[in-house]
C-alpha positions, -999 to +999 in steps of 0.1 A: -563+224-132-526+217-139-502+199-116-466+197-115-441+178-091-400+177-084-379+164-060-342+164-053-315+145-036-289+166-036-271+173+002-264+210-011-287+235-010-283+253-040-282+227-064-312+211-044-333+242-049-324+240-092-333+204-092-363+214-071-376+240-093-359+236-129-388+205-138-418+231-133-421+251-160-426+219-182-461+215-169-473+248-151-471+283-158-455+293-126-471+326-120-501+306-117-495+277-094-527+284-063-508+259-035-474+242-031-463+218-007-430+218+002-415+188+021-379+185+035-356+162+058-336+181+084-303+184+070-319+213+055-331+233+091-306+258+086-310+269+050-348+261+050-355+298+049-334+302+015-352+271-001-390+287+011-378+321-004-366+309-036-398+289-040-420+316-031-404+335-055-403+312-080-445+305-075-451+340-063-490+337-063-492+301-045-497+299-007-467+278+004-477+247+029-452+218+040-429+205+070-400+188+079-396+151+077-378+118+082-377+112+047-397+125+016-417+115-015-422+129-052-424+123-084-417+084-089-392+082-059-393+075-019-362+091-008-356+079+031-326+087+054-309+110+029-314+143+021-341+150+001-369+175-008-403+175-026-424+199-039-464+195-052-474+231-073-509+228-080-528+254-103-561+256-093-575+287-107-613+280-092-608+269-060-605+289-032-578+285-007-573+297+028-541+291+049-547+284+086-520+278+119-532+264+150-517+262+182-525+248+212-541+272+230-564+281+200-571+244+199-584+245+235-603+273+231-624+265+202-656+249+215-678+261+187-680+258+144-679+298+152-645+292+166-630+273+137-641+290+110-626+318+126-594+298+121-597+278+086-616+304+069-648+287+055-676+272+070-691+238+068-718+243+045-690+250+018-679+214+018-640+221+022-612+200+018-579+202+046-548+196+044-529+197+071-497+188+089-490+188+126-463+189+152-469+164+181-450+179+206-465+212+210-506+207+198-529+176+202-535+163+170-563+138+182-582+168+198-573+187+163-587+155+143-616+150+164-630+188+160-629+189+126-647+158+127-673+174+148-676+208+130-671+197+099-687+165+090-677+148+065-652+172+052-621+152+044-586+157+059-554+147+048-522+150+051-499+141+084-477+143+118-443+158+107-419+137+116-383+159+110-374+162+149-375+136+178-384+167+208-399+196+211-392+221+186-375+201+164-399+203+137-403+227+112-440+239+097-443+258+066-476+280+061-481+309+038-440+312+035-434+313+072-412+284+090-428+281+126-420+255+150-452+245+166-489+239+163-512+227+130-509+242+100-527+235+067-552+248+041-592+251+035-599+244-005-635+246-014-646+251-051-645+239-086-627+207-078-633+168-072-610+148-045-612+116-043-587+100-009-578+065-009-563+056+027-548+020+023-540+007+060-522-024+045-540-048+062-564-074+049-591-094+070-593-130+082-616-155+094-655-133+099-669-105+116-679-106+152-702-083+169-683-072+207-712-082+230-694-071+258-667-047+263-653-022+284-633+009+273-606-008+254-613-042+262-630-067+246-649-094+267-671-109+241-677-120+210-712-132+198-715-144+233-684-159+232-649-153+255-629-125+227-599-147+232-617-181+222-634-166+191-596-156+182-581-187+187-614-205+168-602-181+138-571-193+139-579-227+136-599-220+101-570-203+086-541-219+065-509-226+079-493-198+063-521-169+076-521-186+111-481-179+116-485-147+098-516-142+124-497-152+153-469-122+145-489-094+130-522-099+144-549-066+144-585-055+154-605-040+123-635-020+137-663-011+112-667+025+105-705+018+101-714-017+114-753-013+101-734-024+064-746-056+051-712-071+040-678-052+049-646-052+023-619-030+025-618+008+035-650-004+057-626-011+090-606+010+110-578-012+121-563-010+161-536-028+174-539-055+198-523-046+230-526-078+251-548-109+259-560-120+293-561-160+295-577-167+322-610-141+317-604-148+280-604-108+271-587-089+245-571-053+248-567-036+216-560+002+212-598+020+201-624+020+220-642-013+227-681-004+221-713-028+224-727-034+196-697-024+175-684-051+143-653-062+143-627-082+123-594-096+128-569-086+104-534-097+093-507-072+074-469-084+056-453-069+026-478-089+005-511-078+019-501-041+020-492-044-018-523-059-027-544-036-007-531-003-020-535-019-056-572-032-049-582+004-040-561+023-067-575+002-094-612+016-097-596+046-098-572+036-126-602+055-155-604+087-131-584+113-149-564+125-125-544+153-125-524+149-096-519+135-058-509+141-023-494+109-009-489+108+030-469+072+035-460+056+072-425+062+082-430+024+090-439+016+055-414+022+027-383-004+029-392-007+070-419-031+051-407-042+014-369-046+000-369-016-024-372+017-020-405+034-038-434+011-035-460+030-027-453+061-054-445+035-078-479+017-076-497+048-077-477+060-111-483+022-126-521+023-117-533+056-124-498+073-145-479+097-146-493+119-125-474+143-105-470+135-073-455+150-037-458+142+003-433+123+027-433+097+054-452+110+085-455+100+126-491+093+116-514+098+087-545+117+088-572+104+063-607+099+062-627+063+067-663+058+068-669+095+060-647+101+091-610+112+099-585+096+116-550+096+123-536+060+112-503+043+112-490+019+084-511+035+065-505+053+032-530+084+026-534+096-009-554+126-023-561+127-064-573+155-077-593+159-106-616+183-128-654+178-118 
């Protein structure tokens, strides 16, 4: 298993495609490279064809998977609102890998695990892995998530919403060498191979977890017996003065993933935003589904919290031998959240190395939580492979 990862910031396209492809050859053989991802910012639409020929014909035996987007990641670098590209080529010479597109009709008509392992290639029993990237105006990605949860339990996803147009048809997919314009594309992996996903959401909790003793769809009534809006505001009151105006601007719902845990630290809590607050009946809208019986926690994120909880869960990792890793970031994250470009990558190379590294900023990041997937935002989404 040998990895290998380039990016480029060059505006012209044939100097772009040698800085793209020149670094490879220093860590893979390229007539063995199994999967590249290929990631690009729209000031390449029109010559996107020439940069997925010449990298198909550079990695001749690798199925080619990417998208467009906003901005892209690789190597030790976060390159936003400029042009850019990335490229991930992984050698994986016992795993197998199946290419899939979905579109929406497909989606709609696959009730069954019949129907989409008719699509991905491999059934459930196989343990696969996805990755996948989606277009949001022309498939549902939700629907798309939720199946795969359904079909194939615990089978992890990552990967992300392309985020290279604002309308329809204004992003491009990339799957097996062909640029398409709509639909979920991605890839089935199963084999000799060990993946191990970190989905960071950036948040970090406050105060202590409540159970929701009465809600309704996506509103929360109460807490432990309690009005939702009263528990909040008796949180607040036990928090320092910093947290509580940190609270009162960037304020979230964690909901446990399973809420039959004993004690709940991070990666335990899906977090929701909190859509509004009802004074006089003392409820709480937030943007998940509001279940009796379900755990929650209030949660806070800044600059600082999202640093420290990306380190906190790269750190036991830090021993794991990895070869390399997939990062899908937030396009809400990079210097939207801290003052210099390259956080996220740059934590990820000082924790675990230098490992080769590719992805970009998505609309939303798929990952899984709880055994689970989901699409997240602020979040930043990280595969690492390694030898099992």
């Amino acid at each position: 298993m040998r990895f290998a990862s380039s990016v480029t910031a060059s505006p012209k396209v044939a100097q772009a495609i040698e800085e793209l492809l020149a670094p490879l050859d220093a860590r893979v053989t390229t007539g063995a490279v199994d999967l590249a991802l290929l990631f690009a910012t729209p000031h390449f639409d029109d010559e996107l064809a020439e940069v997925v020929d010449r990298v198909a014909a550079k990695l001749p035996g690798a199925v080619l998977l990417g998208c467009t987007a906003e901005g892209t990641i690789g190597v030790d670098r976060e390159l936003e609102r400029i042009p850019s590209i990335s490229l991930l080529a992984a050698s994986l010479p016992d795993v197998l890998i199946r290419p899939f597109h979905m579109r929406q009709n497909q989606l709609e008509a696959a009730e069954t695990a019949l129907d989409w392992e008719r699509i991905v290639g491999v059934a459930a029993e196989s343990s696969p892995t996805f990755v996948a990237f989606g277009d949001p105006f022309s498939v549902d990605v939700h629907a798309a998530v939720e199946q795969i949860n359904e079909f194939f339990p615990k089978a992890p996803l990552v990967g992300g919403v392309a985020s290279g147009g604002r309308k329809p048809r204004g992003n491009r997919l990339i799957v097996n060498g062909e640029i398409i314009e709509e639909g979920l594309v991605g890839v089935s992996m199963t084999g000799r191979m060990e993946v191990k996903t970190v989905v960071s959401q950036g948040c970090r909790p406050i105060g202590k977890s409540y159970v929701i003793t009465k809600g309704d769809r996506n509103i929360i009534h109460e807490l432990g017996g309690r009005p939702a809006l009263e528990q909040l505001q008796h949180t607040l009151t036990t928090l320092s003065e910093e947290d509580e105006q940190l609270a009162r601007q960037s304020l979230f719902v964690g909901r446990a993933i399973d809420e039959y845990k004993g004690r709940f630290g991070r990666g335990d809590f899906l977090i929701h935003n909190i859509v509004g607050a009802d004074r006089k009946s003392g409820a709480i809208g937030m943007a998940g589904l509001a279940r009796v019986g379900a755990t929650i926690q209030f949660h806070v994120r800044d600059a600082q919290s999202a640093d420290e909880d990306l380190r906190a869960m790269l750190v036991p990792l830090a021993s794991a031998d990895v070869q390399g890793a997939m990062l899908f970031g937030c396009n809400g994250r990079g210097t939207h959240m801290w003052p210099t470009p390259g956080h996220d990558v740059g934590v990820l190379r000082e924790v675990l190395g230098d490992v080769p590294v590719a992805g970009f900023f998505c609309g939303g990041e798929f990952g899984p939580i709880g055994g689970k997937n989901f699409i997240h935002g602020f979040t930043a989404s990280i595969a690492l492979f390694r030898e099992p």
